[in-house]
LUMDRENMI-515650 format. One record per residue (C-alpha): residue in three letters; chain; x, y, z; residue number from 1. Coordinates in steps of 0.001 Angstrom, whole numbers. Layout:
<rs>
+-----+----+---------+---------+---------+-----+
!  aa ! ch !       u !       v !       w !   i !
+-----+----+---------+---------+---------+-----+
! ALA !  A !       X !       Y !       Z ! NUM !
...
+-----+----+---------+---------+---------+-----+
</rs>
This chain:
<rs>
+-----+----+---------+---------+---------+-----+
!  aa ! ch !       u !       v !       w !   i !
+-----+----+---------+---------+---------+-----+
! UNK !  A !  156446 ! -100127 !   85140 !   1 !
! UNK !  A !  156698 !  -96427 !   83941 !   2 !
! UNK !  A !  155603 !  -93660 !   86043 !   3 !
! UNK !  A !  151719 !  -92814 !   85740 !   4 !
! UNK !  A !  149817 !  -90685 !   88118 !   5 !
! UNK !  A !  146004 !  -91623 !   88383 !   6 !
! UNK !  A !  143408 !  -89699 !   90310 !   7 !
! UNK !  A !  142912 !  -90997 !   93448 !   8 !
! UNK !  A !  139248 !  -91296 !   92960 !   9 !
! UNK !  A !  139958 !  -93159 !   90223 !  10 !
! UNK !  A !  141471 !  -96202 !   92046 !  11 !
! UNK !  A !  139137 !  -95643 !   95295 !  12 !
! UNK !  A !  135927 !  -95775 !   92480 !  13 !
! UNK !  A !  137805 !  -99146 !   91104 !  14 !
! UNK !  A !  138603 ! -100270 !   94464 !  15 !
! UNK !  A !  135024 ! -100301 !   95756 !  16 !
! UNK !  A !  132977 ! -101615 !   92793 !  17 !
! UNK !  A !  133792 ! -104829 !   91121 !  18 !
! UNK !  A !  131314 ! -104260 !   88183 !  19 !
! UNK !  A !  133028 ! -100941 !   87613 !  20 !
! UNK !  A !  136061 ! -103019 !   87034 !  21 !
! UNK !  A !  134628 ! -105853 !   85285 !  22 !
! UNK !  A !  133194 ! -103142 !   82481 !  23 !
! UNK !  A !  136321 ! -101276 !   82181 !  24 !
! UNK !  A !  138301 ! -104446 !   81219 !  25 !
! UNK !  A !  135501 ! -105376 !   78874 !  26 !
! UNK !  A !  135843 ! -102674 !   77240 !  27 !
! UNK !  A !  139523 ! -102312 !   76613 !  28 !
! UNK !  A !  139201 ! -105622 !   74974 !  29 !
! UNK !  A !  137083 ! -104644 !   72585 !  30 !
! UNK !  A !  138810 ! -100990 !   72072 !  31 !
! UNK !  A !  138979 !  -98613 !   69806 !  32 !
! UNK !  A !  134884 ! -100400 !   69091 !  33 !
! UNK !  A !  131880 !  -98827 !   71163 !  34 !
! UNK !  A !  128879 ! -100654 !   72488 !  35 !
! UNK !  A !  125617 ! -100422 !   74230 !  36 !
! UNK !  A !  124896 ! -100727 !   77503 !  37 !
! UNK !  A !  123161 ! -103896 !   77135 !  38 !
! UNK !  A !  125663 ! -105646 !   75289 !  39 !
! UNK !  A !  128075 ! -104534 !   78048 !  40 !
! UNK !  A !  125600 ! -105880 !   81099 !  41 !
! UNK !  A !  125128 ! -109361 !   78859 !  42 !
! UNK !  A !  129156 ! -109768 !   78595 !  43 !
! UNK !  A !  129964 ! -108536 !   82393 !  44 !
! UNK !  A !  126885 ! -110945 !   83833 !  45 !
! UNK !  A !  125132 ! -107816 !   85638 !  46 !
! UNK !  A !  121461 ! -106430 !   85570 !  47 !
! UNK !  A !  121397 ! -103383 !   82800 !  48 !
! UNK !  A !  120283 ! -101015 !   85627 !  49 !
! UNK !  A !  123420 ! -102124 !   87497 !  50 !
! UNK !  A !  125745 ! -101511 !   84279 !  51 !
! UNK !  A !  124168 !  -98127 !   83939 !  52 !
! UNK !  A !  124573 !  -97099 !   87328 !  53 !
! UNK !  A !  128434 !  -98288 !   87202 !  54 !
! UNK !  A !  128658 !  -96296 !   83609 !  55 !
! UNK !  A !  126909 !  -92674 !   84736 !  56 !
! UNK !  A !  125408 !  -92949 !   87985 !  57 !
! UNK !  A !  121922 !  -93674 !   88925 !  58 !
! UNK !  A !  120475 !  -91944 !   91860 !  59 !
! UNK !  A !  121691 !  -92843 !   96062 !  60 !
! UNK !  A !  122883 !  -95989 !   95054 !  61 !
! UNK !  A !  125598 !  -95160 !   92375 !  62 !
! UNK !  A !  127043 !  -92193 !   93411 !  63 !
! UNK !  A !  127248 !  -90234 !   89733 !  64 !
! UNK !  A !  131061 !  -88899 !   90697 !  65 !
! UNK !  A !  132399 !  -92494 !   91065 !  66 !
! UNK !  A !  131166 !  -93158 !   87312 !  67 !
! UNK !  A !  132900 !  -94375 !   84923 !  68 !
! UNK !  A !  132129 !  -91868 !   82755 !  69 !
! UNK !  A !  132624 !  -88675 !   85351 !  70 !
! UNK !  A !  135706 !  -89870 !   85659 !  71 !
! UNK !  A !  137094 !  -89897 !   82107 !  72 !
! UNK !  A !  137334 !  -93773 !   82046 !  73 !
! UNK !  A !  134842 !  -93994 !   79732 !  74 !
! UNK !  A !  133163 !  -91910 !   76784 !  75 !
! UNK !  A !  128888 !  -91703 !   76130 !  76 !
! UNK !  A !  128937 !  -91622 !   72212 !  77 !
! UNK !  A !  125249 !  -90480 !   71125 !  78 !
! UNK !  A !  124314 !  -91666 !   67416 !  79 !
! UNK !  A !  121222 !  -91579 !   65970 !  80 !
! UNK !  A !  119487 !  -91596 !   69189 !  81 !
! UNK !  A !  121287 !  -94364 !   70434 !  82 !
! UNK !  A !  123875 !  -94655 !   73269 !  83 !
! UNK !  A !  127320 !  -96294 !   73238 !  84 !
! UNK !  A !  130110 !  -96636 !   75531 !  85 !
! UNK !  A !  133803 !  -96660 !   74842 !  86 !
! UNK !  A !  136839 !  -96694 !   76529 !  87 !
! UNK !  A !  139105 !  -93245 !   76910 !  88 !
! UNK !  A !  142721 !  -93071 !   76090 !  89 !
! UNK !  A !  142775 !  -92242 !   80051 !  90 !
! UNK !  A !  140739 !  -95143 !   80811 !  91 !
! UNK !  A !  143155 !  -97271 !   78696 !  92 !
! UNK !  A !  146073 !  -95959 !   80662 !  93 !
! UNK !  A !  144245 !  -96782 !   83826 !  94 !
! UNK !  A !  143701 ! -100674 !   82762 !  95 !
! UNK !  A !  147334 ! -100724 !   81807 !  96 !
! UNK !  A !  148230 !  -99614 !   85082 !  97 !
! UNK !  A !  145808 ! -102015 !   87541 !  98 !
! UNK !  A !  147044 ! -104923 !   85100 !  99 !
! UNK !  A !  150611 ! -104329 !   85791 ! 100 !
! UNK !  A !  149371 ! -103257 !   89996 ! 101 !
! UNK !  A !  147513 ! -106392 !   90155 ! 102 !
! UNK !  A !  150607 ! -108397 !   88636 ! 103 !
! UNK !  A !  153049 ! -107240 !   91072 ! 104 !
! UNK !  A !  151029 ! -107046 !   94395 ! 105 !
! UNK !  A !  149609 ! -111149 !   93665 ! 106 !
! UNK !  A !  152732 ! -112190 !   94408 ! 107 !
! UNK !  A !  152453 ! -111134 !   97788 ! 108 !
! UNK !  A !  148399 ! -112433 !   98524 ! 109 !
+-----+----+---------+---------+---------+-----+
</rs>
C-alpha cells in the first residue's frame, strides 16, 4: 500500500454516512463519465433528496462540510443548465485507498 495522506474529515465524512460511500464507489466505476443526480440515487437505491444531500449538503440534516463535493471527492459540472457529478482525481485516490483499508482490516472482523 503506498503512502497517502487523506483529510481526516474525509474518512470521518465516509465513516459516518453509508450513502456517501455507496455514491463515491458508483462513481469511480463509471469514471472519467459524469452523471445526474438522479441516475446516481436510481443506481445507489436512495431517495434523490438523500443523494443530494450526500453530494452538496442540504440544510440540518446533511451537514454541507461533510459533502462530497466540499470535500473535493466529487466535482458539480454545470452544462446547459443541467447538473452532473463526477468523481475528482482526489476522490479517486480516496476509493483506492478505503479499497485497499477495507481489504486489510476484513481480515481481522
Amino acid at each position: 500500500m503506498r503512502t497517502m495522506i487523506i483529510d481526516p474529515q474525509v474518512l470521518r465524512s465516509l465513516h459516518r454516512s453509508e450513502l456517501r460511500k455507496r455514491i463515491l464507489l458508483y462513481l469511480n466505476e463509471i469514471y472519467p463519465s459524469a452523471t445526474y443526480l438522479s441516475e446516481i440515487a436510481r443506481v445507489v437505491g436512495s431517495d434523490p433528496s438523500n443523494v443530494r444531500g450526500a453530494l452538496v449538503g442540504l440544510g440540518n440534516r446533511y451537514n454541507g462540510e461533510s459533502s462530497l463535493v466540499y470535500l473535493g471527492l466529487v466535482e458539480e459540472i454545470t452544462n446547459g443548465g443541467f447538473k452532473y457529478y463526477r468523481l475528482t482525481e482526489y476522490g479517486r485516490q480516496v476509493v483506492e485507498y478505503l479499497k485497499e483499508y477495507y481489504r486489510y482490516y476484513r481480515k481481522f472482523m
